[in-house]
N, C-alpha and C positions, 0 to 999 in steps of 0.2 A: 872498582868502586869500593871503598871504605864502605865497609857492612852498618857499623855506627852512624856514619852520615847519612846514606841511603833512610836510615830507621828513623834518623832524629829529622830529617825533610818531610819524612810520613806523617809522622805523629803531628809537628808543627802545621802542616795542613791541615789536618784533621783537626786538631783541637784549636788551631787558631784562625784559621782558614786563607785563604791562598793569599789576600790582600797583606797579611803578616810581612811577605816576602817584598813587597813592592818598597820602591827607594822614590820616596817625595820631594828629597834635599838630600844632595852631599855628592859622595859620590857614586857611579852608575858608569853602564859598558855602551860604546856603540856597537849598534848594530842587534840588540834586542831591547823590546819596549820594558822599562825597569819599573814602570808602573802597573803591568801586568804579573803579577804575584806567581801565576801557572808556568808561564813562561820562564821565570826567574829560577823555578824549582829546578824545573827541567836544564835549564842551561845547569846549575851549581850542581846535577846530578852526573851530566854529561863532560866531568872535572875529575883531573885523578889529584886529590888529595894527599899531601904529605902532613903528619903531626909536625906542629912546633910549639907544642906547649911550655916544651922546656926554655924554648927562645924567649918568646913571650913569660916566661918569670923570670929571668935572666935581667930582660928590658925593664921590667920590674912592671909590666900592662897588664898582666892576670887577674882575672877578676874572679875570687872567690875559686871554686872548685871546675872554672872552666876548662877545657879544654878546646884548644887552637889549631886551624889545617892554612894549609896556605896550598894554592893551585896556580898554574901557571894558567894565561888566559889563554884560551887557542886560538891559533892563527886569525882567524875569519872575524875577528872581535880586538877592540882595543877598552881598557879598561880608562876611567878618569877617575885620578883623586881627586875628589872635591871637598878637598877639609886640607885645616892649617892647625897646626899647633896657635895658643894665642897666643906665644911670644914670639910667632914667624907673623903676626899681624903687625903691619906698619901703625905707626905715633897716628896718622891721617885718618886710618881705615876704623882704628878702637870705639871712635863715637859713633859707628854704624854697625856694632857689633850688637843684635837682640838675644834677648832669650825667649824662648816659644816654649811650647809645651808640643812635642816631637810626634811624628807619626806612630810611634806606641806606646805615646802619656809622659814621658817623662821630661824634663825639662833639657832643654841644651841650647846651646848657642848655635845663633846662623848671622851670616855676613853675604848681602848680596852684591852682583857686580864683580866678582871673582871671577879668573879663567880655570880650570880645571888642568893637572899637570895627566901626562898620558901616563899609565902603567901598562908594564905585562904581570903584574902579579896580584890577585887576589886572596881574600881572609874569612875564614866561616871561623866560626866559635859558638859551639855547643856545649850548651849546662845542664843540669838535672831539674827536668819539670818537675819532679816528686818535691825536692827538697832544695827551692832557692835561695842563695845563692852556692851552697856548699855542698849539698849531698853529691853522693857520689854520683857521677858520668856514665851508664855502660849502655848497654841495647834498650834496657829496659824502662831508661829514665831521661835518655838523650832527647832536647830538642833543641831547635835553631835559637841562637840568643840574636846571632845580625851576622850578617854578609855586606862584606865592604870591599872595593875595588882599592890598593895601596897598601902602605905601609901599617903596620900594628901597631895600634895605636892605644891608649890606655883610657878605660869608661870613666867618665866621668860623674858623679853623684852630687850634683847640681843643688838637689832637695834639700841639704845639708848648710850648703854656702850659705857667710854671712853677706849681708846685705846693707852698706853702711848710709848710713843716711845724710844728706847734706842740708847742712846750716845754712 
């Protein structure tokens, strides 16, 4: 286990507490409860992590001074992506596309009535609790930013978007 990730799972419970971890919408593993935050620790602990930070800026998905692990899912578990790109949203589906305010406050789109695609590969990404979103990464500042089951995908900053109004 990644000594980093081990540190930044700690802290992230500790200062945010196990509910942080849990997955309300999108996507999620069978075969553990993903609304159970303790549970979720422990599986992403029970993971051997490889860095892709570098992939993820390459993809151009990096968020600030994050840093990116991707794990393969183990046997005994299959992962679901439940997220699209919105240009992988059909002409049909767009006028059923909401925006919520997310299970930790910020804003994002959801679309329900989707089938979820299976993965074997999963994504944690850790930033610096000291200093969001840039400060440096190390044991000492690492905590969980999100853990997601699929492809890397790049955040979005929603709070920002304009919102144009119809005549």
């Amino acid at each position: 286990m990644n000594e980093i990730i081990s540190n930044a799972i700690a802290r992230t419970l500790s200062t945010k507490g196990e509910s942080y971890f849990a997955r309300p919408a999108g996507s999620s593993v069978d075969g553990i409860d993903v609304s159970d935050g303790n549970a979720v620790a422990a599986f992403l602990l029970a993971h051997n992590w490889e860095e892709v930070t570098e992939e993820a800026s390459t993809l151009g998905v990096r968020f600030g001074s994050c840093r990116y692990f991707r794990a393969e899912i183990s046997a005994d578990y299959t992962g679901q992506e439940g997220i699209a790109l919105l240009s992988e949203i059909s002409d049909e589906d767009l006028p059923n596309v909401r925006i919520v305010r997310g299970h930790h406050g910020s804003l994002e789109l959801q679309l329900s009535g989707q089938s979820p695609r299976p993965t074997r590969v999963m994504h944690l990404i850790i930033g610096s609790y000291e200093s969001w979103p840039n400060g440096e990464v190390n044991l000492d500042t690492a905590g969980v930013v999100t853990w997601y089951p699929g492809r890397l995908t790049a955040p979005v900053g929603m709070d920002r978007a304009t919102v144009k109004f119809i005549r």
